[in-house]
Backbone as a ProteinNet text record, in pm:
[ID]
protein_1_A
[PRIMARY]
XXXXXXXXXXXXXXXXXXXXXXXXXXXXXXXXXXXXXXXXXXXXXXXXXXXXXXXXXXXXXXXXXXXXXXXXXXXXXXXXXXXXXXXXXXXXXXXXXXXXXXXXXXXXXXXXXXXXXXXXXXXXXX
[TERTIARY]
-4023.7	-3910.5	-3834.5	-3917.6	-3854.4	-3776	-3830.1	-3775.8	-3645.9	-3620.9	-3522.9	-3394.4	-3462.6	-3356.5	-3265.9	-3367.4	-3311.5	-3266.8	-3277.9	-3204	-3054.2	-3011.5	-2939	-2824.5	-2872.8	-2824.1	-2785.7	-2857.6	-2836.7	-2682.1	-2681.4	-2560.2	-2472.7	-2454.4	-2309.7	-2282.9	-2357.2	-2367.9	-2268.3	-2164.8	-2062.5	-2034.1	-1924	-1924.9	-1814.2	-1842	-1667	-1557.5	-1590.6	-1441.3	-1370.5	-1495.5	-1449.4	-1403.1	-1481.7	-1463.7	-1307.9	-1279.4	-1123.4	-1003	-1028.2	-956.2	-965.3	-1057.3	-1094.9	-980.4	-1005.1	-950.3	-824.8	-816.3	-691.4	-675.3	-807.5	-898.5	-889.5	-922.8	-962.8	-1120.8	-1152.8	-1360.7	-1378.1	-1336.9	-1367.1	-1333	-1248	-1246.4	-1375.8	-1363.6	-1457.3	-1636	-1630	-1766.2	-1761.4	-1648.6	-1673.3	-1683.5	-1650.1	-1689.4	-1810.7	-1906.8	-2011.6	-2114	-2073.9	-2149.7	-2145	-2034.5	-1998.1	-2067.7	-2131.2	-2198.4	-2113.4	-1968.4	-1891.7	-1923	-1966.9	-1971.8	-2145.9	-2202.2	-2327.4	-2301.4	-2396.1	-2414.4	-2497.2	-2518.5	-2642.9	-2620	-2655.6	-2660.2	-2726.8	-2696.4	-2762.2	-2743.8	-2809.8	-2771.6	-2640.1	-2491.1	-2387.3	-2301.6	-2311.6	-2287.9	-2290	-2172.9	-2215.8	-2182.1	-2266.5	-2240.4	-2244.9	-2175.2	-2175.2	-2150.3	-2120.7	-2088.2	-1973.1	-1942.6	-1762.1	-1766.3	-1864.1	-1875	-1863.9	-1949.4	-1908.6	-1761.3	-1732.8	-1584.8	-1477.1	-1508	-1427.5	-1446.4	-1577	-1571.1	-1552.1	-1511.3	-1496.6	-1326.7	-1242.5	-1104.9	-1066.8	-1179.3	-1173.2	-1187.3	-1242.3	-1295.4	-1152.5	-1110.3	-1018.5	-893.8	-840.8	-719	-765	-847.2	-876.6	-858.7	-877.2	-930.9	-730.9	-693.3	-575.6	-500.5	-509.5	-430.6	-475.4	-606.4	-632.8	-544.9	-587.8	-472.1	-309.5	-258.6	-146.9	-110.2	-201.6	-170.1	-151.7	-298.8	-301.4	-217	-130.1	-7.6	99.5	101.5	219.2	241.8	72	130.9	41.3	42.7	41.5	90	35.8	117	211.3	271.4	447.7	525.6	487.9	558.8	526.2	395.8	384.7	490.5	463.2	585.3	696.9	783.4	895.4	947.8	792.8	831.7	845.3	776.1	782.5	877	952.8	1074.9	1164.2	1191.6	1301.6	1282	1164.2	1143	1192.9	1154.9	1221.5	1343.2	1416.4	1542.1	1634	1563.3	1632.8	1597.5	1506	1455.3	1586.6	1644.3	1690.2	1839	1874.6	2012	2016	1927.6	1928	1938.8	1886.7	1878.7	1991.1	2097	2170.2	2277.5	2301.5	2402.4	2388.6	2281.8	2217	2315.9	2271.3	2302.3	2457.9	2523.3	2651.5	2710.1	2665.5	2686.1	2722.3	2595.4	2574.2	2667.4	2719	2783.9	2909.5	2918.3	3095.3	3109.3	3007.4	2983.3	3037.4	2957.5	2978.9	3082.4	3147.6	3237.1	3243.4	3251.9	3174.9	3259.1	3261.9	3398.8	3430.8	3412.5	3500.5	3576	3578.5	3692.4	3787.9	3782.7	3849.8	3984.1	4114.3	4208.5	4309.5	4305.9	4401.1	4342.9	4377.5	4309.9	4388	4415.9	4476.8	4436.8	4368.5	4268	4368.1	4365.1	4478	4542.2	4485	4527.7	4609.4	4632.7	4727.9	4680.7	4550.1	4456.6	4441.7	4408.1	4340.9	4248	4150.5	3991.4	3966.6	3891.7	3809.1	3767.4	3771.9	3676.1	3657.8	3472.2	3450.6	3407.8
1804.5	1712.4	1726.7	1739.2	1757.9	1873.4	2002.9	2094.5	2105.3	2097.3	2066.2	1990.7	1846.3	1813.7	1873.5	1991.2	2047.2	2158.2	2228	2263.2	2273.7	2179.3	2109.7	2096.9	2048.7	2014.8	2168	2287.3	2397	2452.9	2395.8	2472.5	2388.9	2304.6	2228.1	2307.6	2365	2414.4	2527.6	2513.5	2611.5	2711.4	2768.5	2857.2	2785.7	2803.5	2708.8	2799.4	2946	3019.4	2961.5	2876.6	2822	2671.7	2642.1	2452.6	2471.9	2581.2	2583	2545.5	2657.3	2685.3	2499	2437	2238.7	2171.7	2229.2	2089.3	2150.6	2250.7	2263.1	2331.3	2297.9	2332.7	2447.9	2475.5	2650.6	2654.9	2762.9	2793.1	2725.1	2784.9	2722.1	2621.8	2541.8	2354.5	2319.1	2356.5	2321	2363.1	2449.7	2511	2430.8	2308.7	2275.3	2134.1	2075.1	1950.5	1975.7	2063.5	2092.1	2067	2148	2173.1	1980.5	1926.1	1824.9	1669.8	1722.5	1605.6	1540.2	1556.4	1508.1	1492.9	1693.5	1689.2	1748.6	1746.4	1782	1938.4	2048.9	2148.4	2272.4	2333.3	2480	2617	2665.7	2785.6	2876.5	2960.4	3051.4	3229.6	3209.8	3401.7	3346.6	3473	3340.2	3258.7	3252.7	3154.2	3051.6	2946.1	2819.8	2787.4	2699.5	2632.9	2466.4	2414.1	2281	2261	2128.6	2094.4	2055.1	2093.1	2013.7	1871	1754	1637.2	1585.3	1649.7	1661	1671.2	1749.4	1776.4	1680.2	1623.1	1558.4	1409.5	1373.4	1253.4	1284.9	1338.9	1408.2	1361.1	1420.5	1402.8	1211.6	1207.7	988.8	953.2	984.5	914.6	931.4	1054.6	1046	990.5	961.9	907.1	767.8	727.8	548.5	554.2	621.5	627.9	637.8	737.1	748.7	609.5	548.6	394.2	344.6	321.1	207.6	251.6	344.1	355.4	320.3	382	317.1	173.2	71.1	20.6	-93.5	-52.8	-113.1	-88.3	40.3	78.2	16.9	-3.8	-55.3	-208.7	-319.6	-397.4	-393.5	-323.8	-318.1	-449.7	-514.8	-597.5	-612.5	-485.9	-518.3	-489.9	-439.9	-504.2	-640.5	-676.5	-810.2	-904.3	-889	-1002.5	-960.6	-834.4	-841.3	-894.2	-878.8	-954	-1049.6	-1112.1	-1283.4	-1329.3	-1247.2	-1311.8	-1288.3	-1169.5	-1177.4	-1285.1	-1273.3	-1394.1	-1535.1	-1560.6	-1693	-1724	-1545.3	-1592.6	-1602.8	-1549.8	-1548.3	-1710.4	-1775	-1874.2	-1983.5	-1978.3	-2099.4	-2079.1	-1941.8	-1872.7	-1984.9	-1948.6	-2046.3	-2125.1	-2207.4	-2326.1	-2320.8	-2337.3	-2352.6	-2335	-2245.7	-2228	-2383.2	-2326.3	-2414.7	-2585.2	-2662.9	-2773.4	-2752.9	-2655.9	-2621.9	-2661.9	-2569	-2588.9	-2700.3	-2827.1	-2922.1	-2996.3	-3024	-3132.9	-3082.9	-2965.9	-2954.3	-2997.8	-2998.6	-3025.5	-3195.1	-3288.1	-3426.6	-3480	-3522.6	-3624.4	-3805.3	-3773	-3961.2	-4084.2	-4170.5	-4237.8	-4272.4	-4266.2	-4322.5	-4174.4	-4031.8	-3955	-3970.9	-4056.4	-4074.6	-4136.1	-4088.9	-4165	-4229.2	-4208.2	-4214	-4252	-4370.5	-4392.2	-4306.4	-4206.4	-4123	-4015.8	-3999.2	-3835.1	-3729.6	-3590.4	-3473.7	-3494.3	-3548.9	-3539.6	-3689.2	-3795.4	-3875.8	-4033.3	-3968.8	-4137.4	-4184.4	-4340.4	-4423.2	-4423.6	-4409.7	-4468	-4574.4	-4684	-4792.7	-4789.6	-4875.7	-4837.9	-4985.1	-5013.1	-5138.1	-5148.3
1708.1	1705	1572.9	1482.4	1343.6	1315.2	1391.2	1387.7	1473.3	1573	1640.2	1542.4	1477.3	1434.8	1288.4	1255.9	1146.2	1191.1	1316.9	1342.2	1403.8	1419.5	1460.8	1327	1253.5	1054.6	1002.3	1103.4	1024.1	1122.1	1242	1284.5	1263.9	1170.1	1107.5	989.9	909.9	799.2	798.1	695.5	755.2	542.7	574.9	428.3	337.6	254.4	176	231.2	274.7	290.5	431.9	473.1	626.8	648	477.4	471.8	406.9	318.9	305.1	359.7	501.3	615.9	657.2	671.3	702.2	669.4	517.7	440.1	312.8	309.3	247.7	113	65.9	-67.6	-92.4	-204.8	-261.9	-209.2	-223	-203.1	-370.8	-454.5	-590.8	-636.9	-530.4	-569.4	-517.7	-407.7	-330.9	-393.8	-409.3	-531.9	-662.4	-719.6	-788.9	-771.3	-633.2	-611.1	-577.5	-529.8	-534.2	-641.6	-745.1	-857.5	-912.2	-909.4	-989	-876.8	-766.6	-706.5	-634.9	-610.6	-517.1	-371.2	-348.2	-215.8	-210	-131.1	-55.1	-32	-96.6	-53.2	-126.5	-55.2	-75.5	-134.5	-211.4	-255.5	-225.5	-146.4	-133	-144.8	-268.3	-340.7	-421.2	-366.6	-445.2	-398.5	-268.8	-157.2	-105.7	-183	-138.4	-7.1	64.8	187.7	198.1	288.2	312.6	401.1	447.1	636.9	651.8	767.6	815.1	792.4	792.4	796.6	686.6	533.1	386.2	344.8	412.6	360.1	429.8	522	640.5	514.2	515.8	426	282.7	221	91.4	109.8	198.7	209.2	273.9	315.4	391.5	216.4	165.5	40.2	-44.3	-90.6	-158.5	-140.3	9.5	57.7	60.4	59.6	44.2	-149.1	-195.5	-343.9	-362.3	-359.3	-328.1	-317.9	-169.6	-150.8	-241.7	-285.8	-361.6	-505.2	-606.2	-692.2	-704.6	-590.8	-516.9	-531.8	-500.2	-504.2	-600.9	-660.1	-833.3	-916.1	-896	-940.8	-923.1	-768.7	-795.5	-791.2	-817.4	-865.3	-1021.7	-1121.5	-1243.5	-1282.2	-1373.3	-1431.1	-1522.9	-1555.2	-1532.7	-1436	-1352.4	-1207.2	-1175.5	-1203.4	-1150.1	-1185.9	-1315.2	-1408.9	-1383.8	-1327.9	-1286.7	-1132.6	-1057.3	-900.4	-926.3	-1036.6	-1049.7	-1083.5	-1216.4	-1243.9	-1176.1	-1109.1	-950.5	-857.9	-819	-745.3	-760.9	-871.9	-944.2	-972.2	-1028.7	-1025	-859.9	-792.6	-646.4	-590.5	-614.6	-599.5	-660	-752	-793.9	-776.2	-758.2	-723.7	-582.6	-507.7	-364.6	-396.1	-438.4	-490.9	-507	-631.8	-673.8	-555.1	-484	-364.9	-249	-268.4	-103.6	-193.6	-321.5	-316.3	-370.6	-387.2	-388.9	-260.2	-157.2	-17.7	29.5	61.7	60.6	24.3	-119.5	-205.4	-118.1	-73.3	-35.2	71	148	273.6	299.7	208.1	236.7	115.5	179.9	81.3	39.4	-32.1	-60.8	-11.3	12.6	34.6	-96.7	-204.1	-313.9	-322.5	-326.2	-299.2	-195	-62.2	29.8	-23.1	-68.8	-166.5	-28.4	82.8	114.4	318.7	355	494	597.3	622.2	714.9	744.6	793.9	886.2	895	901.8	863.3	1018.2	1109.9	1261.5	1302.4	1156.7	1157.4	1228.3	1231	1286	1154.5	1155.2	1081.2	1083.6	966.3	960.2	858.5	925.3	871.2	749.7	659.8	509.1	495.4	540.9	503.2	372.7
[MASK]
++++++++++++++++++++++++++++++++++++++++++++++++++++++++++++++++++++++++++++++++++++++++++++++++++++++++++++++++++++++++++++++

């Protein structure tokens, strides 16, 4: 049973000139994520080997590693403090419109100077 399952482990086992062709890599990136403990793999004579599955998660790892930088980047905190102060200033810009708006909107009756509507009716002022 044991044997079986290592054999099995041995026909994934492929050459870096083939994990290249995988993933995009040189043989000697790849021989040096090796050497450097990145990725999982064997020497044999001067021939390194590793598996399509190593290299498959070798490239999952770095594109999450990837976003995550990404995104610590781009909220660094001086971006932060500049979303904030945009934010804030867009915040009170509204503000400021919105009760602009408003005030024009209603008129008080003490501006009312004159009891005659533009359409020549009378209105009430108790």
């Amino acid at each position: 049973m044991k044997n079986k399952a290592y054999m099995e482990s041995l026909k994934k086992i492929i050459s870096l000139s083939q994990a290249a062709k995988i993933s995009g890599y040189t043989q000697d990136y790849l021989g040096y994520l090796i050497r450097q403990g990145e990725i999982k793999g064997v020497r044999k004579g001067r021939i390194w080997f590793t598996t399509e599955e190593e290299i498959k998660d070798y490239i999952l790892k770095r594109k999450i590693r990837s976003q995550e930088f990404a995104l610590k980047e781009f909220f660094s905190p001086t971006r932060t403090k500049k979303i904030i102060i945009i934010a804030i200033l867009v915040f009170i810009l509204i503000f400021f419109a919105w009760q602009k708006y408003h005030k024009a909107s209603f008129t008080s009756v003490t501006e009312i100077k004159s009891p005659m509507i533009s359409d020549g009716e009378a209105i009430k002022i108790n």
